[in-house]
C-alpha positions in Angstrom: 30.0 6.9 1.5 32.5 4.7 -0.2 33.2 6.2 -3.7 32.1 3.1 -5.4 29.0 2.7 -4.1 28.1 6.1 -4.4 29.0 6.1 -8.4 27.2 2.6 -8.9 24.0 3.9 -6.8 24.1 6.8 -9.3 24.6 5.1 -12.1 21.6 2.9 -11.3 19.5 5.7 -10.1 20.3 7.6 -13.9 19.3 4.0 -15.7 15.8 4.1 -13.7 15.3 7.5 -14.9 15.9 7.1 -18.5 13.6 4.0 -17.8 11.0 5.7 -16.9 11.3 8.3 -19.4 11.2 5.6 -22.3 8.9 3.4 -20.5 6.8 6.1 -19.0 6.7 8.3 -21.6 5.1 5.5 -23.9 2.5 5.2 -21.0 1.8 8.6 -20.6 0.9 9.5 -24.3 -1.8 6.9 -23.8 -3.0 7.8 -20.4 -1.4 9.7 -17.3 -1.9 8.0 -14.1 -1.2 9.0 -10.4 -1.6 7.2 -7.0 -2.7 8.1 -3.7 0.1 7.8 -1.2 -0.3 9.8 1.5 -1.1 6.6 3.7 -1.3 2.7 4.0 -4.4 2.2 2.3 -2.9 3.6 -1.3 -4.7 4.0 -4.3 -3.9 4.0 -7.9 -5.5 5.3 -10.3 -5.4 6.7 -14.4 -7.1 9.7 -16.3 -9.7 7.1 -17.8 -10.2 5.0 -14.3 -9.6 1.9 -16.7 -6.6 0.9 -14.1 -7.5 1.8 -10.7 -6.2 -0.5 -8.0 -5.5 -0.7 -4.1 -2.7 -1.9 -1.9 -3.0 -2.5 1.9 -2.8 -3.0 4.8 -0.6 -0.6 7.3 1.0 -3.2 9.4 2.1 -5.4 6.9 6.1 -6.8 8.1 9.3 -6.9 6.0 8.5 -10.3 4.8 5.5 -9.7 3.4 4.7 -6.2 1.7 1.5 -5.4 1.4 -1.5 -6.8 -0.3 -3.6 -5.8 -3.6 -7.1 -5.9 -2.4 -8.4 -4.1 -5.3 -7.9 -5.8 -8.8 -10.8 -3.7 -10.6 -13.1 -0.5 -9.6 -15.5 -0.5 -12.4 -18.3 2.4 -12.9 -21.1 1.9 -15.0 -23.9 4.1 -16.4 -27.2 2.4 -17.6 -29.7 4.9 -19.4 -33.3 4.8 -21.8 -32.4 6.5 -24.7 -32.6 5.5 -28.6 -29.4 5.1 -30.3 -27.6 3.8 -32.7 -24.7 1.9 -32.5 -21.6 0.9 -34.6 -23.2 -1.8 -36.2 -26.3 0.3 -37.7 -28.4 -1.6 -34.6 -31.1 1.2 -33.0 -31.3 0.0 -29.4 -33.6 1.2 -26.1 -30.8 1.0 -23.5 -27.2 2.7 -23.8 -24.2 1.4 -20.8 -20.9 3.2 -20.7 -18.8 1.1 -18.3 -15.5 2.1 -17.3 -12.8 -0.2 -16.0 -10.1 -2.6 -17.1 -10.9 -4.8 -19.8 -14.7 -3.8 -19.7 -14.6 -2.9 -23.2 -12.5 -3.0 -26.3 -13.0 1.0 -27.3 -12.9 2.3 -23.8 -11.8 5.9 -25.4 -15.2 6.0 -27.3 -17.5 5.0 -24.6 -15.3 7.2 -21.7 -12.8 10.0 -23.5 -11.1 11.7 -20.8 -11.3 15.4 -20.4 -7.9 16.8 -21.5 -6.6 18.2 -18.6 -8.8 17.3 -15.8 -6.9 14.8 -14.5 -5.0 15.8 -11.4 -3.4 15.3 -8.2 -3.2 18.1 -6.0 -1.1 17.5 -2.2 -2.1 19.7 0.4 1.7 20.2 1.2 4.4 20.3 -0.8 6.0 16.9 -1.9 8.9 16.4 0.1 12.3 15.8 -1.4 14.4 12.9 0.1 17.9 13.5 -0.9 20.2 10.7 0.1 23.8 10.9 -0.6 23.4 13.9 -3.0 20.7 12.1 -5.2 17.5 12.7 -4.4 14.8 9.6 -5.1 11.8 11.6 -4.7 9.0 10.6 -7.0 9.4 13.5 -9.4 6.2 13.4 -10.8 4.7 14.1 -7.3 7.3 17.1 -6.7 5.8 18.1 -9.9 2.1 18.3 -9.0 0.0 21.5 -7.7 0.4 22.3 -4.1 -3.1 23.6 -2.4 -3.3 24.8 1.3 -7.3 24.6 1.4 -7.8 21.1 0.4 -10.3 19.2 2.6 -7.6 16.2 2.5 -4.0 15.5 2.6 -4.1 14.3 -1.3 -7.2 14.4 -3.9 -6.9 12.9 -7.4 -9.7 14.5 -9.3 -11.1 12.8 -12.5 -13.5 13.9 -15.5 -14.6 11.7 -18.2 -17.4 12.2 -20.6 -19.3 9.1 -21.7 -21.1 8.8 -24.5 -24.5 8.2 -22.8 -24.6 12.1 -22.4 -23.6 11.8 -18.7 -20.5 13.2 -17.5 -18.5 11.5 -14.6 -16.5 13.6 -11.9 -14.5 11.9 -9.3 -12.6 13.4 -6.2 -10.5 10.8 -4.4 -9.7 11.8 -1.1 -6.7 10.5 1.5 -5.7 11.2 4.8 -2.1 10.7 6.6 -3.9 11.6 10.4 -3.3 7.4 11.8 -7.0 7.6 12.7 -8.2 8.0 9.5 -5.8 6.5 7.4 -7.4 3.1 7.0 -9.8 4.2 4.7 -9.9 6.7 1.2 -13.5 8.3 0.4 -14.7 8.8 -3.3 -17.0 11.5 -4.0 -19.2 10.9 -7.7 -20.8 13.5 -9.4 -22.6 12.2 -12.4 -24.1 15.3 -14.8 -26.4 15.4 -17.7 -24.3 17.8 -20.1 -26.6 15.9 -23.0 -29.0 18.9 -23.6 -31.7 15.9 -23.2 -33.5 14.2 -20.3 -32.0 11.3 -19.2 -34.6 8.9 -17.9 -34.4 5.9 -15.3 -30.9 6.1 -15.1 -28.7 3.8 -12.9 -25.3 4.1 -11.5 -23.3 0.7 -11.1 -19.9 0.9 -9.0 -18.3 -2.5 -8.9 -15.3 -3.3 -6.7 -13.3 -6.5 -7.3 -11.6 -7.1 -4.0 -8.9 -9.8 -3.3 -5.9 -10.9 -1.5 -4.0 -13.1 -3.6 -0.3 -12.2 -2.7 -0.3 -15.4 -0.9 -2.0 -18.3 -3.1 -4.7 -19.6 -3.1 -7.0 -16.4 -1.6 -10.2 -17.6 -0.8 -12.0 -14.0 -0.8 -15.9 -14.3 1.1 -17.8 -11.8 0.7 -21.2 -10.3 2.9 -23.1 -7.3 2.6 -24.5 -5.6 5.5 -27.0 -2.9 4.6 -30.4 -4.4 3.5 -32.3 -2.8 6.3 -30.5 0.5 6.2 -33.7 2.5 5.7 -35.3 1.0 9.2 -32.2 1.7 10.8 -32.4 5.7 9.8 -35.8 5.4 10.9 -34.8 4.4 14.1 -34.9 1.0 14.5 -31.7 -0.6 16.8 -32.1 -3.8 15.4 -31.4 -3.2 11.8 -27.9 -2.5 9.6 -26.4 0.7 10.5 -24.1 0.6 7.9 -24.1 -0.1 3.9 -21.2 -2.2 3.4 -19.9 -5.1 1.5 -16.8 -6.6 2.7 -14.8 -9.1 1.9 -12.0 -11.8 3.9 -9.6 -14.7 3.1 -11.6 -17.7 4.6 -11.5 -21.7 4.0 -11.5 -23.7 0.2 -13.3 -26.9 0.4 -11.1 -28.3 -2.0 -8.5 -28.8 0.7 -9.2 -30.3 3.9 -6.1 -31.4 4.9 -4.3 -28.0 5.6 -5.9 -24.9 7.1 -5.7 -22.1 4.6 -8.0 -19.5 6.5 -5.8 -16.1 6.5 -2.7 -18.0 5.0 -0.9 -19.2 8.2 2.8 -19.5 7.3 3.3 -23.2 6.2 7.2 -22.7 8.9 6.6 -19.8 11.1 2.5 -19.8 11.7 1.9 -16.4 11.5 -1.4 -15.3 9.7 -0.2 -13.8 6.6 -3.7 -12.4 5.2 -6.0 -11.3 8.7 -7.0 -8.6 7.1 -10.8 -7.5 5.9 -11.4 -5.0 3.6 -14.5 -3.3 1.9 -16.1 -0.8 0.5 -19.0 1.3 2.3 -21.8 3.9 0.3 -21.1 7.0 2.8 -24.5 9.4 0.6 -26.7 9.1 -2.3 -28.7 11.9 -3.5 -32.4 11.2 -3.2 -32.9 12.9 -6.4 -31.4 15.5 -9.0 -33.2 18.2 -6.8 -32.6 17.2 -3.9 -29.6 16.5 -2.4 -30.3 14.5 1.0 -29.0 10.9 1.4 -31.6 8.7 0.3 -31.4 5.8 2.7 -33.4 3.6 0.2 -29.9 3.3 -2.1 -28.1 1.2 -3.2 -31.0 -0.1 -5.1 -29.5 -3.1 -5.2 -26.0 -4.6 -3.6 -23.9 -7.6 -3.0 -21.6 -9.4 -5.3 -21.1 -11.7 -8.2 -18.6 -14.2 -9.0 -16.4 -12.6 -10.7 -16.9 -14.4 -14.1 -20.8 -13.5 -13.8 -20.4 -9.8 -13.2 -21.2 -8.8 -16.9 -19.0 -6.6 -19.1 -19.8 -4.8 -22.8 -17.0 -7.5 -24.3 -19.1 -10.2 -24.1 -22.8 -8.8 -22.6 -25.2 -6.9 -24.4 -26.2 -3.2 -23.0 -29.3 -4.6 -22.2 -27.9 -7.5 -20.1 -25.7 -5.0 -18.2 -28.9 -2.6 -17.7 -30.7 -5.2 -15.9 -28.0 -6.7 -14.3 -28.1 -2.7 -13.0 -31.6 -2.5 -12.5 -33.2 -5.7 -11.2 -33.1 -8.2 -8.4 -30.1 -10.7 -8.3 -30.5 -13.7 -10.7 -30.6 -17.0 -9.4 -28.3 -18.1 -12.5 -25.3 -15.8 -11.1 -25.4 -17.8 -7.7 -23.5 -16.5 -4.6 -22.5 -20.1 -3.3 -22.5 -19.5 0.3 -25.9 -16.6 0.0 -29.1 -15.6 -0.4 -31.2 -13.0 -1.3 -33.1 -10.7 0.8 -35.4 -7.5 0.1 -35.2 -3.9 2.2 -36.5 -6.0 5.0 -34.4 -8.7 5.3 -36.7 -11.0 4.4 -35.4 -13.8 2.2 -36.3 -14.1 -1.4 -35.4 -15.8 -4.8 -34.4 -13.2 -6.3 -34.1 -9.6 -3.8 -32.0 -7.0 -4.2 -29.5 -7.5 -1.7 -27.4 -10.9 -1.7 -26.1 -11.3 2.2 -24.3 -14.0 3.9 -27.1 -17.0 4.5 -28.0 -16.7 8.1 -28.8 -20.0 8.6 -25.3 -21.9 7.5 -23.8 -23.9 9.9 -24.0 -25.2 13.4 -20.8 -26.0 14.9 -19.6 -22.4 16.4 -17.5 -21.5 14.0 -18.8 -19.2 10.8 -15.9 -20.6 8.5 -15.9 -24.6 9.0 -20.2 -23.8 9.1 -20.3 -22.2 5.4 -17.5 -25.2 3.7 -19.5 -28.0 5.3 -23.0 -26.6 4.5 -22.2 -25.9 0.8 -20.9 -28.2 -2.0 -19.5 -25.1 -3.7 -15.8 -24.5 -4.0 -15.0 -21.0 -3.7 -11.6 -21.5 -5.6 -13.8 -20.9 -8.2 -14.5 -17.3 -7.2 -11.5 -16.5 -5.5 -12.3 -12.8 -6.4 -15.5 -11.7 -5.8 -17.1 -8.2 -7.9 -18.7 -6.3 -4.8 -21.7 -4.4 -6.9 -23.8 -1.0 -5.7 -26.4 0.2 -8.1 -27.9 3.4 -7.2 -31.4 4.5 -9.1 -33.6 5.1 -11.3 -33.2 8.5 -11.3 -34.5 11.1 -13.9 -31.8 14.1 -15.2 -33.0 17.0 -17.3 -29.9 19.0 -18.4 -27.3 20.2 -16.3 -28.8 18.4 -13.2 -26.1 15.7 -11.3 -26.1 12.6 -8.9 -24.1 12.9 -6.2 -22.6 9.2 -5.1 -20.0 9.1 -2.1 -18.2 5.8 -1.2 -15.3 5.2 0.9 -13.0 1.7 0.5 -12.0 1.1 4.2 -10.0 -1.5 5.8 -9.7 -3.3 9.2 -7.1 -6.2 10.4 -5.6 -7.7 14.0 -2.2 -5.9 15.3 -0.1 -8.0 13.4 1.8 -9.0 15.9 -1.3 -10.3 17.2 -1.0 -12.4 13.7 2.5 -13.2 14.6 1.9 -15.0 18.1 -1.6 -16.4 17.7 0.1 -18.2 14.6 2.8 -19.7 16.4 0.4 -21.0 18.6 -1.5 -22.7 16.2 -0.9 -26.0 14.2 -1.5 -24.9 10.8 -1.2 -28.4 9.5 2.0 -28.6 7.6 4.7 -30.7 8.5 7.3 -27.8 7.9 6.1 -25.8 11.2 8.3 -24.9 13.8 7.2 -26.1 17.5 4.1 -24.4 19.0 4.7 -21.4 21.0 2.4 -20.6 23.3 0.4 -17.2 23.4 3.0 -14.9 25.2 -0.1 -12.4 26.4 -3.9 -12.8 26.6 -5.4 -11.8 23.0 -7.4 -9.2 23.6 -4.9 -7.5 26.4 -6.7 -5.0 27.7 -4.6 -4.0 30.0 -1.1 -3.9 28.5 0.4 -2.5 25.8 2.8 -5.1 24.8 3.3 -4.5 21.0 -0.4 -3.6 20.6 -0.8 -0.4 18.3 -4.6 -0.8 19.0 -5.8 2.8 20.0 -8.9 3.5 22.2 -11.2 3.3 19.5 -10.3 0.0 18.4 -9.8 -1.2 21.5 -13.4 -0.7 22.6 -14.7 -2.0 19.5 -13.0 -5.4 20.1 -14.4 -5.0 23.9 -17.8 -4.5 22.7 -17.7 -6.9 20.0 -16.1 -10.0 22.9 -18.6 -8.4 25.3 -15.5 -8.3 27.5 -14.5 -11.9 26.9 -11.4 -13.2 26.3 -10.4 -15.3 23.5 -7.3 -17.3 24.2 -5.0 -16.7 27.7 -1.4 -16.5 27.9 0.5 -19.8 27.8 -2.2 -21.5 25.4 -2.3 -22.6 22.3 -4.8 -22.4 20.0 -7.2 -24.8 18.1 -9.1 -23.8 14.8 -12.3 -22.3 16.5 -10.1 -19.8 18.1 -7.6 -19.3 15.3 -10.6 -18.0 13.2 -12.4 -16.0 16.6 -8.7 -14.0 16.5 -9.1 -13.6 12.7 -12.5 -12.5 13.4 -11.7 -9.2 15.3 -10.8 -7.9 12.4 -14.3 -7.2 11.5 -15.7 -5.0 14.4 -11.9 -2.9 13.2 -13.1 -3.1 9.8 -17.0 -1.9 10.8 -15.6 0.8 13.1 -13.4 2.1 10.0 -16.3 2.3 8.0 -18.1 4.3 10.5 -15.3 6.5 10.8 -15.4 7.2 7.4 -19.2 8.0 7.8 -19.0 10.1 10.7 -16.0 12.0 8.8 -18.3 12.7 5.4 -21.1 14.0 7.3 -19.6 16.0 10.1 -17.8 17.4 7.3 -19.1 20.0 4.4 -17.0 19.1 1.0 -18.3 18.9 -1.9 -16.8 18.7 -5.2 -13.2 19.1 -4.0 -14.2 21.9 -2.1 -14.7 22.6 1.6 -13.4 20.7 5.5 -14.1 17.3 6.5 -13.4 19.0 10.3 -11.4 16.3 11.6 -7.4 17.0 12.8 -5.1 17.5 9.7 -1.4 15.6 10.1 1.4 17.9 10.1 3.5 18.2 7.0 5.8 15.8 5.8 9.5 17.2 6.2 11.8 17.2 3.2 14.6 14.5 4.3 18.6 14.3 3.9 20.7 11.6 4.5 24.5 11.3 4.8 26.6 8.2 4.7 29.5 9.3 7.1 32.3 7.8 9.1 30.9 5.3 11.5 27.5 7.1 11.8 24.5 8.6 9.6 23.6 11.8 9.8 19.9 12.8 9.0 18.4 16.9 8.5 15.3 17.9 7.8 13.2 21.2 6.6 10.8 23.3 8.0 7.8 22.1 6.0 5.8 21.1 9.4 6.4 24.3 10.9 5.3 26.3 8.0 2.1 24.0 7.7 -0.5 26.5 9.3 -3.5 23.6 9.5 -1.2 21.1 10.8 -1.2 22.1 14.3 1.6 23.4 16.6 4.6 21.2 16.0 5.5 19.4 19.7 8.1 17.1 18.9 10.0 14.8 15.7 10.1 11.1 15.5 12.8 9.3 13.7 11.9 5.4 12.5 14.5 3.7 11.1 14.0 -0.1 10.1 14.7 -3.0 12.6 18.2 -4.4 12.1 17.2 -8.4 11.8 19.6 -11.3 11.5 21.1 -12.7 7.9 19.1 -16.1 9.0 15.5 -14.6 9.6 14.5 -16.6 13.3 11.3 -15.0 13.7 9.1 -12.5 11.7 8.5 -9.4 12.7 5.8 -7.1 12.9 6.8 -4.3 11.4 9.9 -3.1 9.4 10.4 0.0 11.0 10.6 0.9 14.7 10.7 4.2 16.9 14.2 5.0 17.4 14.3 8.4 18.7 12.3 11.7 19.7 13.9 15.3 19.1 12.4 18.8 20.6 10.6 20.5 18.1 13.3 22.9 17.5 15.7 19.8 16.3 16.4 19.7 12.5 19.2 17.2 12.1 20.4 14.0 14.3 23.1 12.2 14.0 22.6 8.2 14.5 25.9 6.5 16.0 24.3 3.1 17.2 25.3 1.5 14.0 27.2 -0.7 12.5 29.8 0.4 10.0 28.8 -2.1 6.4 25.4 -2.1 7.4 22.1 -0.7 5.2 20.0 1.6 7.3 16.9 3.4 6.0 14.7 5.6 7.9 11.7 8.3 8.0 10.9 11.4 9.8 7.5 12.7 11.0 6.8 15.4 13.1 4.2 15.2 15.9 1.7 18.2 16.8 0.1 19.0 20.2 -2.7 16.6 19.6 -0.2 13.6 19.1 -1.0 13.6 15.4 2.3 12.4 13.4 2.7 13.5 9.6 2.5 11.1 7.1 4.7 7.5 7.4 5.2 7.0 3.8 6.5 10.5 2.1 10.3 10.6 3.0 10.5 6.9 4.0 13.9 5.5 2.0 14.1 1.9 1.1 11.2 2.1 -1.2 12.7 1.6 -5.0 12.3 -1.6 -6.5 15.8 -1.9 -5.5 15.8 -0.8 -2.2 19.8 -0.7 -1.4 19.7 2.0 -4.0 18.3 4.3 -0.6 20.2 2.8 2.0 22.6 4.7 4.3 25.6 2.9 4.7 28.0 4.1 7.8 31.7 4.0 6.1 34.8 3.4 8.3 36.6 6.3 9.5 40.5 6.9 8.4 42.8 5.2 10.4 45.4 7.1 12.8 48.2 4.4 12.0 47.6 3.1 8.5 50.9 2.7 7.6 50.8 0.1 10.2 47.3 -1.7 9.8 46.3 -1.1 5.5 45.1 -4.8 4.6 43.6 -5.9 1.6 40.0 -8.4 1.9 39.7 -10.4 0.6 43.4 -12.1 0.3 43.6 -14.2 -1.6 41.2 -13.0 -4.1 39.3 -16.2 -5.6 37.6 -13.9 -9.0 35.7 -17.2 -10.1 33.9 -18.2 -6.9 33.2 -14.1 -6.7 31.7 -13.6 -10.2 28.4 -14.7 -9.1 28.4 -12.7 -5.8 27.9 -9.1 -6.7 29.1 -7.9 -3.2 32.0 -9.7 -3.5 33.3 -9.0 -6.7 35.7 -6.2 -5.5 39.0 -6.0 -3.7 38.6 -3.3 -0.6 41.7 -1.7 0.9 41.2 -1.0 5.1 42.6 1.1 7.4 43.5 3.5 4.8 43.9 7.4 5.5 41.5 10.0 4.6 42.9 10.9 1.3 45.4 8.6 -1.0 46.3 7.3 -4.5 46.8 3.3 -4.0 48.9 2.0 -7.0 48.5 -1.5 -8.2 52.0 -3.1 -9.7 52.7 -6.5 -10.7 55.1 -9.0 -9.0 57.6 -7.5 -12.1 56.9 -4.0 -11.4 54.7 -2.7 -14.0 51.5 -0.4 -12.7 48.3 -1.9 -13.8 46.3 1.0 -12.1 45.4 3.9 -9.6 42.9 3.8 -7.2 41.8 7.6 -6.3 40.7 7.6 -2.6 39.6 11.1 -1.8 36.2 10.2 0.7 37.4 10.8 3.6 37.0 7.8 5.0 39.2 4.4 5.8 38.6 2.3 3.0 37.8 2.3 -0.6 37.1 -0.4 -3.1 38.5 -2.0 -6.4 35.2 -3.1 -8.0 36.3 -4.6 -11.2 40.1 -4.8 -11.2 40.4 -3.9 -14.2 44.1 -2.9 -15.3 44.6 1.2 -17.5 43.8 -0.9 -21.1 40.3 -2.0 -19.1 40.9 -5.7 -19.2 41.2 -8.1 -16.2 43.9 -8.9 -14.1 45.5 -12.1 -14.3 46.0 -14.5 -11.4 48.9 -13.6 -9.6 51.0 -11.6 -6.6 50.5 -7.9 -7.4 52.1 -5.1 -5.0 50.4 -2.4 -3.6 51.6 1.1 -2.5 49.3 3.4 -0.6 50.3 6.7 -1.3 49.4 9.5 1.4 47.6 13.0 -0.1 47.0 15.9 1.6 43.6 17.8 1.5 44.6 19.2 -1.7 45.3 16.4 -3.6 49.5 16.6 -3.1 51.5 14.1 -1.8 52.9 13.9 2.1 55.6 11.5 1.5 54.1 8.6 3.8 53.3 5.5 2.3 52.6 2.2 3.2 53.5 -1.1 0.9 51.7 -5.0 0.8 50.7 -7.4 -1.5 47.9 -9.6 -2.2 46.8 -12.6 -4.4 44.6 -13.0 -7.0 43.2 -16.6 -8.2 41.5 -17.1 -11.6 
């Protein structure tokens, strides 16, 4: 790599590590936080769950990055017991509620347990040294390493609470690709009080949304009233208990479709994804541990201005809000509510979408015409499960297992089925019709869709097809291709299901009996002349639960015109597969100038790859920091072909271009000292070159005293060295001119 750029990426690598020394530091006093980054769907989360979050989806493209769909997971505890509080008040009811901004003295009411709060890989953290710095998170490198974990990552958490019940959490994520779209979060809440705790209910509150494109219109449903008749056999009634959410229509604005955000130039659909949150088991009681299909007691959502918080709501307002039927006075706009047999009722305990909106076909032009309700008012909906009563002596628990689960199109299905639909704005590009059927069964053109998925959208279509190659598409179809999303979503969330109870954790502790992915391999990258070279370790290999290693996969990310033409669907593509004995490649389709980042996985027997995100460069906040940057090789005849770019050097019009702001010397040979004179003979400076490679830069032309050069004709002398540094006694001579 060119000597400059290799000093400057160090330098800025050493500044973002003193940041985060400073910065972090400050942060971590306060409270330590880790995330969960084994896969797409990644979680984020501190020691006092006050500042969880979640980013997603997988198939999110270059221009885009991926979504927060979780801006707050809130846990609340609602118990009868006499206290009392700060204010010299005695009081009935007692609520600790955990999550941001959900209280001012969130230490009292939740003190973390020093210690508890960990992250634990079932691998070691790979390192990913490119160009002799490695940009490895070191805080990950830093965490324990466990072989027996049930998952590829766990973040545990303990927190007491001041209502005498402790909370334990186990977050658990998966790099297998069929069971990365969704993260499962094991509860156990324990009476360490010494006293009963009586009709006690659990509260966990998501608040889901999808605003990196505004406005997000986020609609929510829950799909789990009649749960119980479904575990008592009945076909008919919800198999699943699941609230889910999706960027639908605003009233407010009629004149532009703003379902899943089609681009306002290129069409495609920039939010199709749905996303949700699903109860996998609920302890029927302290003392006895089956899933009690009767919970959630209550389920559904709020706006997310009505779901009550101890700033501003009394404990007993939050304790009902926990413990009774929804209020009419915290509406749901576009739903009603039902009781555990789906019968609608003013005030049940399970708000759903109302069944009877609409006529016209089409579920999202049915709810904005049947509603005078705006739902840019409630962009953000707070999903809400409440699990109980349930009675504690001491030392009994509650176990509560969730899992947040996502499900979206391919998006290249987003890509094409929004350039095929008028989106309304006058800055879109021609229609361009549908270049396959969507669904395809029976291609694979660009469809990442697996068998699983696949039949789910067959089942759901009944085998129908949507829209036919050639077409284009009006809004009814536009939202029936948004739509397939769902059945992905649903089939997720019964993935998730099927994987907790086939399973046998508990508490950390155990196998979920579904195919592990294959370590991650610790990466190295080399910037050489006119190729990158790429090694890897053994980490796969040594990984005795991640099956017998077949082959290794090298992504790197799709080289895309300067002047984007089209989107793309993904920012990295499958460039080449190596024997499983391979540990290093070296990449000559590239183009010497050019940024190229990459990732490596290895593959098992099964066809399971390791984890896409662990050694995958490109992924600072500055991503050119990673890149691998081919340099050009030395040049047989220099003394013939050195040339100086850019000549003549206009400093002004460069100041504002950071790429331009140096002088670079081609052709050069693989080790000289390039002396700078002016037109009257006096050296202003020496430019080392020892690289290796055919050119080297001047980034700041700055003369031996460190000021500027002056606008001139300045002479320069390229003056041959030997491997050891000594001169040959071939040199070459120019000039070039600079204009200030």
């Amino acid at each position: 790599m060119r000597t400059a750029m290799k000093y400057r990426k160090y330098i800025y690598h050493l500044i973002a590590m003193c940041f985060f020394a400073v910065g972090g530091s400050e942060y971590l006093n306060a409270q330590e936080a880790r995330n969960l980054n084994v896969g797409p769907l990644q979680y984020n989360t501190n020691e006092a769950m006050t500042d969880d979050g979640l980013t997603w989806p997988a198939g999110r493209p270059v221009d885009g990055g991926r979504l927060s769909m979780l801006s707050v997971n809130t846990v609340i505890i609602g118990v009868e017991r006499t206290w009392t509080d700060a204010t010299g008040v005695v009081r009935d009811i007692q609520v600790a509620q955990i999550g941001r901004h959900k209280f001012s003295d969130i230490e009292l009411v939740t003190p973390p347990v020093d210690g508890a709060f960990t992250r634990t890989f079932r691998t070691p953290y790979p390192s990913k040294i490119l160009d002799d710095t490695d940009w490895a998170n070191a805080q990950a490198k830093g965490d324990p390493v466990d072989s027996n974990l049930p998952a590829d990552a766990v973040i545990y958490t303990h927190l007491n609470t001041w209502t005498g019940i402790d909370i334990e959490r186990w977050v658990y994520g998966f790099a297998n690709g069929d069971h990365e779209d969704y993260i499962i979060m094991e509860y156990r809440f324990t009476n360490v009080s010494g006293q009963v705790r009586n009709n006690v209910y659990f509260g966990l509150q998501a608040q889901t949304h999808g605003s990196a494109y505004y406005p997000a219109d986020i609609w929510g449903n829950y799909y789990g009233a009649t749960y119980a008749q479904h575990v008592a056999g009945d076909s008919n009634a919800d198999s699943l208990r699941l609230w889910y959410s999706w960027d639908a229509d605003q009233t407010s604005n009629t004149t532009v479709d703003t379902r899943g955000k089609p681009h306002p130039r290129w069409g495609q659909f920039q939010e199709p994804q749905f996303f949700g949150t699903v109860v996998l088991h609920a302890d029927t009681s302290p003392t006895d541990e089956q899933d009690d299909p009767a919970q959630p007691h209550k389920a559904g959502w709020s706006q997310r201005e009505l779901a009550p918080d101890l700033n501003v709501a009394g404990h007993e307002d939050i304790y009902n809000y926990l413990s009774e039927g929804w209020d009419s006075a915290n509406p749901g706009a576009y739903g009603v509510t039902v009781d555990n047999s789906g019968t609608i009722v003013s005030e049940g305990s399970y708000r759903i979408l109302d069944p009877e909106l609409g006529s016209t076909g089409d579920p999202s032009v049915d709810i904005n015409n049947s509603t005078q309700f705006d739902p840019l008012t409630e962009q953000e909906k707070t999903a809400l499960f409440s699990f109980g009563p349930y009675n504690l002596n001491p030392g009994e628990d509650i176990r509560i297992v969730t899992a947040y689960v996502g499900g979206e199109i391919p998006y290249r299905w987003a890509i094409d089925a929004g350039a095929a639909y008028s989106n309304g704005n006058p800055q879109q590009l021609a229609l361009t019709p549908l270049p396959y059927d969507i669904p395809d069964y029976n291609s694979n053109y660009l469809n990442p869709l697996n068998s699983d998925e696949l039949n789910a959208i067959r089942e759901y279509l009944g085998g129908s097809t949507l829209a036919r190659q050639g077409a284009t598409l009006d809004r009814i179809a536009k939202n029936a291709v948004l739509d397939l999303g769902r059945p992905l979503l649903f089939l997720n969330a019964s993935k998730a299901l099927r994987t907790w109870r086939n399973g046998d954790v508990k508490y950390g502790k155990g196998s979920f009996n579904i195919p592990l992915a294959p370590a991650t391999p610790a990466l190295s990258g080399f910037s050489e002349n006119d190729q990158i070279r790429l090694s890897w370790g053994n980490e796969a290999m040594e990984d005795s639960k991640g099956g017998t290693i077949a082959q290794y996969r090298i992504y790197r990310e799709a080289i895309r015109p300067a002047a984007l033409e089209t989107p793309t669907d993904t920012t990295f593509l499958l460039h080449e597969e190596l024997p499983a004995s391979a540990r290093d490649y070296v990449d000559t389709r590239v183009t010497r100038g050019e940024d190229y980042y990459y990732y490596v996985v290895a593959v098992n027997t099964d066809g399971v790859e390791g984890s896409r995100f662990l050694n995958r460069t490109g992924v600072t906040s500055d991503k050119f920091l990673e890149a691998l940057t081919p340099t050009r090789s030395p040049d047989a005849n220099w003394q013939d072909n050195v040339v100086v770019v850019p000549n003549p050097y206009h400093a002004q019009g460069a100041y504002n271009y950071e790429e331009a702001r140096r002088l670079t010397f081609l052709n050069l040979p693989a080790y000289a000292n390039i002396h700078v004179y002016t037109i009257t003979g006096d050296r202003v400076q020496t430019i080392e070159h020892t690289t290796g490679t055919g050119d080297a830069d001047w980034e700041r032309q700055q003369t031996f005293s460190t000021t500027q050069i002056v606008s001139g004709i300045y002479i320069y002398v390229v003056e041959e060295l030997n491997e050891s540094g000594s001169p040959t006694g071939n040199q070459a001579v120019g000039k070039f001119v600079v204009i200030k």
